[in-house]
C-alpha positions in Angstrom: 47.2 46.4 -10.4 44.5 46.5 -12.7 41.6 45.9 -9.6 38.7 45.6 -11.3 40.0 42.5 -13.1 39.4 40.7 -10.1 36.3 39.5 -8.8 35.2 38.6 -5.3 32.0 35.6 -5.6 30.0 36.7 -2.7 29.7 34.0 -0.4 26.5 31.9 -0.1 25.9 32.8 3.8 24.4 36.5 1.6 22.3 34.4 -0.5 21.7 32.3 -3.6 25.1 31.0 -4.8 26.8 32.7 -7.5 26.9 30.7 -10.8 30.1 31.4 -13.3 29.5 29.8 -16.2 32.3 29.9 -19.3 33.8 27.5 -22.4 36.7 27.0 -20.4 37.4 27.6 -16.6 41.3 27.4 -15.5 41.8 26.5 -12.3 44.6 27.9 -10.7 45.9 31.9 -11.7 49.5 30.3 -12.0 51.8 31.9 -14.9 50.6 28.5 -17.3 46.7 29.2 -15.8 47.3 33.0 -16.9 48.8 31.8 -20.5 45.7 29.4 -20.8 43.1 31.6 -20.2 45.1 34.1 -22.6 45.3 31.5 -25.5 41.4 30.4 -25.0 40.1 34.4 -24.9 42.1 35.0 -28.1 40.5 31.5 -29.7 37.2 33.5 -28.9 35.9 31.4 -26.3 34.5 32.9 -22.4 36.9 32.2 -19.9 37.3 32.5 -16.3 40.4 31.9 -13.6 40.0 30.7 -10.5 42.5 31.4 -8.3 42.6 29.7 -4.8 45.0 33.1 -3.9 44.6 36.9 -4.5 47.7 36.8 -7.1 48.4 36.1 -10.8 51.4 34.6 -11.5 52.2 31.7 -9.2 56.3 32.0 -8.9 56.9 34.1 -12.1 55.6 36.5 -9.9 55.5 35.6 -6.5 59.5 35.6 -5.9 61.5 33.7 -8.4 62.7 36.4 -10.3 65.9 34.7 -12.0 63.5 32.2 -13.9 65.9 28.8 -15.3 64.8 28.1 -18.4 67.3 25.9 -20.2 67.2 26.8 -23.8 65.5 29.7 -24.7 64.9 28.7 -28.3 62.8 26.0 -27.1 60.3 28.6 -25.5 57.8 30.3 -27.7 54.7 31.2 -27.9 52.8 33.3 -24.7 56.0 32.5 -22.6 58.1 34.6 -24.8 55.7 37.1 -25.3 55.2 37.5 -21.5 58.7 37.1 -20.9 59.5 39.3 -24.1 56.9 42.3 -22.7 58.7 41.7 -18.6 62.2 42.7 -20.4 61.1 45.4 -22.5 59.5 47.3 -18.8 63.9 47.8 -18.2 64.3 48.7 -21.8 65.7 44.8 -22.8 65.1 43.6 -26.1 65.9 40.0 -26.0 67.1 37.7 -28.9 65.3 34.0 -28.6 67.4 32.3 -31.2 70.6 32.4 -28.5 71.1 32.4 -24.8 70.5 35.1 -23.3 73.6 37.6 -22.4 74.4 38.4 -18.6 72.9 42.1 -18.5 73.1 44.5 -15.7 74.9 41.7 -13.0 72.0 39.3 -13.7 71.4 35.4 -13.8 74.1 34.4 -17.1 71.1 32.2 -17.9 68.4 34.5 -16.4 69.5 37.5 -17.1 66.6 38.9 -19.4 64.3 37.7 -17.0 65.7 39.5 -13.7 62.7 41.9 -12.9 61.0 43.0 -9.6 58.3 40.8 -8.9 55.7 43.4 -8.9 56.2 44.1 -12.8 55.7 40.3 -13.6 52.7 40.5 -11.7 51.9 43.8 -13.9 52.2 41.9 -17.0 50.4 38.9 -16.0 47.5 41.6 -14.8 47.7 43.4 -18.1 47.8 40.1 -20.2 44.5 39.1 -18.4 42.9 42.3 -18.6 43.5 42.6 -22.3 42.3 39.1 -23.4 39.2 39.7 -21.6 39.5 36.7 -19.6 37.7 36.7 -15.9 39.6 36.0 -12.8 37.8 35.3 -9.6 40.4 35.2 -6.6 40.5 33.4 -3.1 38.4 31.0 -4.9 39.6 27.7 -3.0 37.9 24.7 -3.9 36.1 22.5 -2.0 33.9 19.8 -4.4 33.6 18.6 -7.7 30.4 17.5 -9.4 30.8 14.8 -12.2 28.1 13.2 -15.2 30.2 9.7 -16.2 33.3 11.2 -16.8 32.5 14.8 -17.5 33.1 17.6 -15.3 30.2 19.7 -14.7 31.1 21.7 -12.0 33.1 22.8 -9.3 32.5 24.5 -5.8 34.4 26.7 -3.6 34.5 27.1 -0.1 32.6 30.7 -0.4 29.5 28.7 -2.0 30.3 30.1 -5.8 29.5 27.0 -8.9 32.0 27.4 -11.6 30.7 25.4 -14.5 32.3 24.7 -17.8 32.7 23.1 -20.7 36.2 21.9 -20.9 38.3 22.8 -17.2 42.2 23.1 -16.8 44.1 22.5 -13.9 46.7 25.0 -13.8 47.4 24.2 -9.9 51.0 23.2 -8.7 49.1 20.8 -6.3 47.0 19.1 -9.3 44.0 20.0 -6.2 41.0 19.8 -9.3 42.6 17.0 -11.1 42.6 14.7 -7.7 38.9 16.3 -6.6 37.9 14.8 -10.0 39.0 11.6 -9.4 41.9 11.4 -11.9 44.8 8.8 -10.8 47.7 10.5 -9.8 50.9 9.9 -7.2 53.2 11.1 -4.7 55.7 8.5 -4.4 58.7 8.8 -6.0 58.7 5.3 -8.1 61.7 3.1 -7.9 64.0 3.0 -10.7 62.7 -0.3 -11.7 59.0 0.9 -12.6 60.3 2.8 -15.3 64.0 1.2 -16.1 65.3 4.7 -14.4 68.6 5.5 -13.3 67.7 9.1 -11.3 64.3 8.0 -9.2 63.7 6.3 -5.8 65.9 6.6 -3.2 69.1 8.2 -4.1 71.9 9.9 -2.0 76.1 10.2 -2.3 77.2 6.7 -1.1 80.9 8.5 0.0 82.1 11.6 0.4 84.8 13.2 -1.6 87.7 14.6 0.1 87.2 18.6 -0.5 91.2 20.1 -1.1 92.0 21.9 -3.5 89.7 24.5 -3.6 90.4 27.5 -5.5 88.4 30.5 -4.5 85.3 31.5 -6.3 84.6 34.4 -8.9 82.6 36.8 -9.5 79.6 34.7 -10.0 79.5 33.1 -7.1 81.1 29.6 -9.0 84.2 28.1 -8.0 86.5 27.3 -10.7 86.4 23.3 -10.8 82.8 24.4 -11.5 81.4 23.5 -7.6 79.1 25.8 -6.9 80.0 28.1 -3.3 76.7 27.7 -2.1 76.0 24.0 -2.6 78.8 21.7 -0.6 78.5 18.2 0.4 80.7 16.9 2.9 80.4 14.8 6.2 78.7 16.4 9.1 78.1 15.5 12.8 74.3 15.1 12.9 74.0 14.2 16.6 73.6 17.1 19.9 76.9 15.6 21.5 79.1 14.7 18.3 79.9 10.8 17.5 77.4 10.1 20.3 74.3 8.9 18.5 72.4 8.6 21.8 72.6 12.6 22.7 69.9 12.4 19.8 70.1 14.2 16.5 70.3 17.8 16.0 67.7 20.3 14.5 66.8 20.2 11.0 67.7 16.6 10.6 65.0 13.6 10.3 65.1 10.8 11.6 64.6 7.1 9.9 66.2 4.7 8.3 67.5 6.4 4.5 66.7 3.3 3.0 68.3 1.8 -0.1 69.4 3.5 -3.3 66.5 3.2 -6.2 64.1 2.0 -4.3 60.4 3.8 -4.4 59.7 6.2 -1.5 57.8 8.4 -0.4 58.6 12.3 -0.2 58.7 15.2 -2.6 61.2 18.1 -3.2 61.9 20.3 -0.7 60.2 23.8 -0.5 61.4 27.1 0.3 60.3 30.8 -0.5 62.6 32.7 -3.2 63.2 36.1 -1.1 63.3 39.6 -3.0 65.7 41.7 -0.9 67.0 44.8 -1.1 69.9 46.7 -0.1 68.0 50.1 -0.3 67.7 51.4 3.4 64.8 53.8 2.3 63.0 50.7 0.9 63.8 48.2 3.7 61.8 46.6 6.1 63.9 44.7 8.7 63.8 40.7 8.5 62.6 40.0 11.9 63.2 36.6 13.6 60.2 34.3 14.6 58.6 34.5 17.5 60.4 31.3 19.2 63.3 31.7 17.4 65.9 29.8 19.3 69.5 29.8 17.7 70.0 26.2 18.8 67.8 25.3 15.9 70.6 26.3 13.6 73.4 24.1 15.6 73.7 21.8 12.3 74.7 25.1 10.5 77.5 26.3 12.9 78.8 22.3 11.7 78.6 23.3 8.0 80.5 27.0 9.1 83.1 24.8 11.0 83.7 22.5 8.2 84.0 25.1 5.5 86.8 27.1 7.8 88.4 23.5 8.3 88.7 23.9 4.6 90.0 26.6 3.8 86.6 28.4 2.5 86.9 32.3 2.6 82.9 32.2 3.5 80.4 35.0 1.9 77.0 35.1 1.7 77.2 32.8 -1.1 78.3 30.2 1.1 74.5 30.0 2.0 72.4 31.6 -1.1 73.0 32.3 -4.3 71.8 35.8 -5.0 71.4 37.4 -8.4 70.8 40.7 -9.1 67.4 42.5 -9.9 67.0 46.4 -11.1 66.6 49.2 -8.1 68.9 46.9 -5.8 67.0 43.9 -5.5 68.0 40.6 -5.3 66.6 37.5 -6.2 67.7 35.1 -3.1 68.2 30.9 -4.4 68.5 28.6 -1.6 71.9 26.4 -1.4 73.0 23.6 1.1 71.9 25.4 4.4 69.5 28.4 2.7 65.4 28.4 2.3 65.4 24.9 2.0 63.7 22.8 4.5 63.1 19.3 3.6 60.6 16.9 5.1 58.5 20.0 5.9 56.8 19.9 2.6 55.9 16.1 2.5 52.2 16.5 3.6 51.6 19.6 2.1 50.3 17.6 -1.5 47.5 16.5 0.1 47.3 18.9 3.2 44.1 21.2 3.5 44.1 24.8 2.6 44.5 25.7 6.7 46.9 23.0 6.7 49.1 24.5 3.9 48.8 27.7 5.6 50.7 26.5 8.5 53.3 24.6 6.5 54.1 27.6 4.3 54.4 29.7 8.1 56.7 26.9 9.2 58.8 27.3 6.1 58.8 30.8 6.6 59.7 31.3 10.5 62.5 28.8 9.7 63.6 30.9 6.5 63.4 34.0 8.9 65.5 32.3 11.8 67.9 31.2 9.7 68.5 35.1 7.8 68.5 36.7 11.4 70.8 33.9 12.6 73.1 34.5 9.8 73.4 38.4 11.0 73.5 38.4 14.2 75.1 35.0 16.0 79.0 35.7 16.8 79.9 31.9 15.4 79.0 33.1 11.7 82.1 34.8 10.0 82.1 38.3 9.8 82.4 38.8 6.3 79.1 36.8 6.1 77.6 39.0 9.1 78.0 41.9 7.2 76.5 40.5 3.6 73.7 39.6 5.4 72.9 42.8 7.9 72.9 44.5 4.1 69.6 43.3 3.1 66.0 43.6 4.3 62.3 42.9 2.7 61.6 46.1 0.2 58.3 47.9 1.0 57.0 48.0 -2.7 57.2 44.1 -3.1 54.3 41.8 -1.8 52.2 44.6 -0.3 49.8 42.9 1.2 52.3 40.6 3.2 54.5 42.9 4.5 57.3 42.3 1.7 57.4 38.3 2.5 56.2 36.6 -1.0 52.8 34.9 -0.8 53.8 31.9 -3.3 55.5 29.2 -1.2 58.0 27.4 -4.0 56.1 24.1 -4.8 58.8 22.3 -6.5 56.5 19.1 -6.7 53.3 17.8 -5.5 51.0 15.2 -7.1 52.0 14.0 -10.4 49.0 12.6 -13.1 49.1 8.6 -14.2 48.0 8.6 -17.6 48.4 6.9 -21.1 51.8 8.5 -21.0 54.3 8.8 -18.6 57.0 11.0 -19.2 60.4 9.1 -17.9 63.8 9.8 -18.0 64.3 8.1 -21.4 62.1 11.1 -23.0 64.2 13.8 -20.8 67.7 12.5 -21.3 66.5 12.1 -25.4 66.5 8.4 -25.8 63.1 8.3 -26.7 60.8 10.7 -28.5 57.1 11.2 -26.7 54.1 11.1 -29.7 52.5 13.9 -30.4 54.5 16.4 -28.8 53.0 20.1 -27.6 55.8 21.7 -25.7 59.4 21.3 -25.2 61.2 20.9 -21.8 65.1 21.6 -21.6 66.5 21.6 -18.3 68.3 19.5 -16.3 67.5 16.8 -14.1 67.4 19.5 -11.2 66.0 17.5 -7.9 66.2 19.5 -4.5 66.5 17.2 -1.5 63.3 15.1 -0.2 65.3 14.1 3.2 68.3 15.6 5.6 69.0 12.1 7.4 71.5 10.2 8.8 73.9 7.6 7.2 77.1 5.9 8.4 76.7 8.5 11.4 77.0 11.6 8.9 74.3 14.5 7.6 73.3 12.9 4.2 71.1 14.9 1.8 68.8 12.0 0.4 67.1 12.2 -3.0 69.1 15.1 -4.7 70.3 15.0 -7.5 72.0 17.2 -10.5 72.5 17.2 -14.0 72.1 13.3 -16.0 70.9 15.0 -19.6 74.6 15.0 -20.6 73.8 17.9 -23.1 70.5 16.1 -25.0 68.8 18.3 -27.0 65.5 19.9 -25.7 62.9 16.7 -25.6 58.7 17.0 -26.6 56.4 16.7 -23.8 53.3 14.7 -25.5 49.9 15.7 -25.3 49.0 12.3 -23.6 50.5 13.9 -21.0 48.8 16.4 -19.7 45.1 14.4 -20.3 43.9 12.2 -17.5 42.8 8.7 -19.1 39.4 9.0 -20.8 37.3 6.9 -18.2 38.3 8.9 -15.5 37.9 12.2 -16.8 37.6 13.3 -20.4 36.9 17.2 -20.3 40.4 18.2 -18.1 43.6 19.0 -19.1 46.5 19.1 -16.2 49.3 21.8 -17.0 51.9 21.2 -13.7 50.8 18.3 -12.1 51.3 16.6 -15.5 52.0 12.4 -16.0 55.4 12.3 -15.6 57.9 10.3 -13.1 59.5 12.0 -9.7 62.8 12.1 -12.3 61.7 13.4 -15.3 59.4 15.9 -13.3 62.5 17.2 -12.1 63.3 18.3 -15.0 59.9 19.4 -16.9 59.1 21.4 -13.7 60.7 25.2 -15.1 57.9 27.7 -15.1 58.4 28.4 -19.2 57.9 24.9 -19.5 54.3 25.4 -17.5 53.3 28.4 -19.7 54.1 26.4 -22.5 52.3 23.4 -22.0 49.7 25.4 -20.3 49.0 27.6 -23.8 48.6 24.3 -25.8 46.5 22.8 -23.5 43.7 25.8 -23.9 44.3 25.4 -27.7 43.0 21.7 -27.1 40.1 22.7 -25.1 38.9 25.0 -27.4 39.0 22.5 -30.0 37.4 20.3 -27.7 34.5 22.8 -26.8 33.8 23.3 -30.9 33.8 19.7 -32.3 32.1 18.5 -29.2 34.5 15.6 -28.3 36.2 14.3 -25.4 39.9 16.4 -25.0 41.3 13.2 -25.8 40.0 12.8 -29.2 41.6 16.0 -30.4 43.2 15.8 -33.9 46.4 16.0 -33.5 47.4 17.4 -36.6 44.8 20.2 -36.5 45.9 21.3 -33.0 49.8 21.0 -34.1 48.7 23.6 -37.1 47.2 25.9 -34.6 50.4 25.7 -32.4 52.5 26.5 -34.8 50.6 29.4 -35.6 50.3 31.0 -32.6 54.2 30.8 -32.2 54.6 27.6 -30.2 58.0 25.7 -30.8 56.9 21.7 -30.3 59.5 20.3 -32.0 63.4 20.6 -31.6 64.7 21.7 -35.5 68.4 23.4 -34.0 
């Protein structure tokens, strides 16, 4: 790490309040807010970072080392530089105009991008560093300061002013973009709002019978094309089985799951991708929490007993996905009973800092119970003992944290209402957004929002899977990433863009983010020299500049 990069605003308890003053601050030190600042340095414009952490990188670097991407020809610009610099630090040269090959036991679709966290942080560092650009860390903000609808300046907690004239929020949370007063929302709209087919309320209204099984491969898959770690079948949810009044189990919620396509409230759930390692010179143990209690895991034991009941020769895989990194790492997914812990993250959107700190500590004792659980207790299978006692937190991975990431997976927070909403009917490629600026290509990937009860079984309410049906890569328009005009009209927002709970699902890849992110600074800048509100910016111009500076907005394959 580069440390002088980083700089500390002395807090105004010492004295007068620092004053940073730029053409463009980016708030938030994510992998878009690194490509942002990037892209506005190299337009020749001041820029700072503020970063609420003391990391660049957001989960590029902070864990989720297998990055999904969809189709890499749809990624270019700073996203496939970064990503092109991470692959060259193992000696990869990678080939955008295909998808990538499955290189050293690595993601099929990830493979190039399989690196130890601490070198995506190195590149993000370096990036930085080279542009020029500023980055002020465990800058957490507390006010904004408007004229009309112009940002003029923001505060931290520590007292330091960050003035600017064009800001980007580069935030999972969208914390800047709701401190400015910009519309935004948490609830996941019912499919009416929008004519969707994907958003509200949605869960499996019966479950399949699962015979016929064949085992899995090497991959992890099994053959029908099921994947091992991500089964839904009917559980007992209730401490004495079929007797609802023994009360329900851990890790279930309570309430009533409500009717398919209907709004509700809720977002994805969160979880922390693990780094482990099977080097014992490079281990640290996973230790359980402090409380840890294996009764909270009762509702797992369920899931072990039905997958013996069927026939399921259980491995780790049965409980995450794991992929593998250089220098025997491993980039741990979550599956049907992994990281995952929904309901916990429902409040963190709007939750303080302190607040999030103890949500991403809840997520994390569970995450820890759960790996020491799956070790140790006598009713996992043994083959899935012994996978797990393998792995431990490696030493030269979050240093400062004692190996644990420090980037809690935020799958989905607050979402922007602007001019444009991006819906389902842009994702699945029945309609085309104006004036696009990035492409998104995945699919409609929605981790649960709710583990309740239905028809006296476990049901995993509001996931969902797939529903593009092979579209081609859609545009994400600019509209979409600029609050409307009378509410703010010198801010872009990068990740908590306008888009529905459904569509987000799918825009929400981190390429996507860097993407977006590096167009967004290209508008700012524009912004900053013709002296115009962000969304008067011709759209022609900025599309020249894009394509320019590498960026692939429209789909030509």
């Amino acid at each position: 790490m580069k440390s002088f990069l980083f700089i500390f605003a002395l807090s105004s308890s010492l004295g007068a309040a620092a004053v940073v003053e730029s053409d463009l601050c980016v708030y938030g030190g994510s992998s878009g807010g690194v490509a942002a600042a990037v892209q506005a340095a190299r337009m020749g414009k001041t820029v700072v970072i503020a970063e609420p952490g003391r990391h660049l990188g957001g989960m590029t670097s902070g864990g989720l080392s297998a990055v999904d991407i969809g189709d890499p020809r749809s990624v270019g610009g700073i996203a496939r530089e970064y990503f092109t610099k991470l692959a060259a630090t193992v000696g990869v040269t990678l080939a955008w105009d295909k998808a990538f090959e499955n290189k050293g036991g690595g993601p099929a679709t990830g493979g190039a991008y399989a690196i130890e966290p601490h070198k995506a942080e190195q590149v993000f560092n370096d990036m930085a560093r080279e542009a020029g650009v500023k980055v002020h860390v465990k800058a957490r903000l507390a006010s904004v300061k408007k004229d009309g609808a112009r940002i003029t300046e923001f505060v931290t907690e520590d007292g330091t002013i960050f003035r600017a004239k064009v800001f980007i929020d580069a935030t999972y949370e969208g914390d800047l973009m709701a401190k400015a007063g910009v519309g935004y929302t948490i609830i996941r709209e019912g499919n009416s709002k929008y004519g969707e087919t994907y958003n509200g309320i949605h869960y499996v209204e019966k479950f399949l019978p699962h015979t016929g099984y064949e085992q899995p491969g090497a991959n992890g898959r099994l053959k029908n094309g099921h994947g091992v770690w991500d089964r839904d079948f009917p559980l007992d949810p209730y401490v004495i089985k079929g007797d609802p009044k023994s009360g329900l189990l851990p890790l279930i919620q309570a309430g009533d799951p409500g009717t398919p396509g209907e709004p509700a409230p809720g977002v994805q759930a969160y979880c922390f991708r693990l780094c482990l390692t099977t080097n014992p010179a490079n281990m640290i143990p996973i230790t359980p929490p402090s409380d840890y209690d294996p009764k909270r895991y009762e509702i797992v034991v369920r899931f072990i007993e039905a997958c013996l009941a069927n026939g399921d020769a259980m491995d780790l895989r049965w409980f995450s996905k794991h992929d593998a990194l250089p220098n025997d790492k491993w980039d741990f997914n979550t599956a049907t009973f992994g990281g995952n812990l929904p309901g916990a993250s429902h409040a963190w959107p709007e939750a303080s800092y302190a607040q999030r700190e103890k949500i991403a500590k809840q997520h994390e004792d569970y995450h820890r119970g759960l790996l020491h659980f799956l070790a140790t207790d006598a009713r996992v299978p043994e083959q899935v003992r012994k996978d797990m006692q393998r792995f431990g937190l490696p030493k030269d991975e979050f240093i400062d944290n004692g190996g644990w990431p420090h980037q809690i997976y935020v799958r989905e927070a607050r979402r922007m209402v602007s001019d444009l909403v991006i819906t389902e009917h842009h994702t699945f490629g029945h309609q085309n957004a104006p004036k696009p600026i990035s492409l998104g290509s995945y699919g409609t990937d929605t981790h649960e929002i709710r583990r309740i009860v239905k028809d006296g079984v476990v049901t995993r309410e509001g996931k969902t899977a797939g529903g593009r049906d092979g579209a081609p890569p859609y545009g994400i328009g600019y509209a979409a990433i600029v609050p409307k005009q009378t509410e703010c009209d010198n801010l872009l927002v990068t990740f908590a863009l306008s888009a529905s709970h459904t569509a987000y699902s799918s825009i929400r890849m981190e390429p996507v983010f860097m993407c977006t992110s590096q167009s967004a600074a290209a508008a700012a800048c524009m912004a900053v020299d013709d002296k115009i509100p962000v969304q008067q910016v011709d759209y022609i111009k900025l599309k020249t500049r894009l394509e320019q500076d590498g960026q692939v907005i429209e789909w030509k394959h």
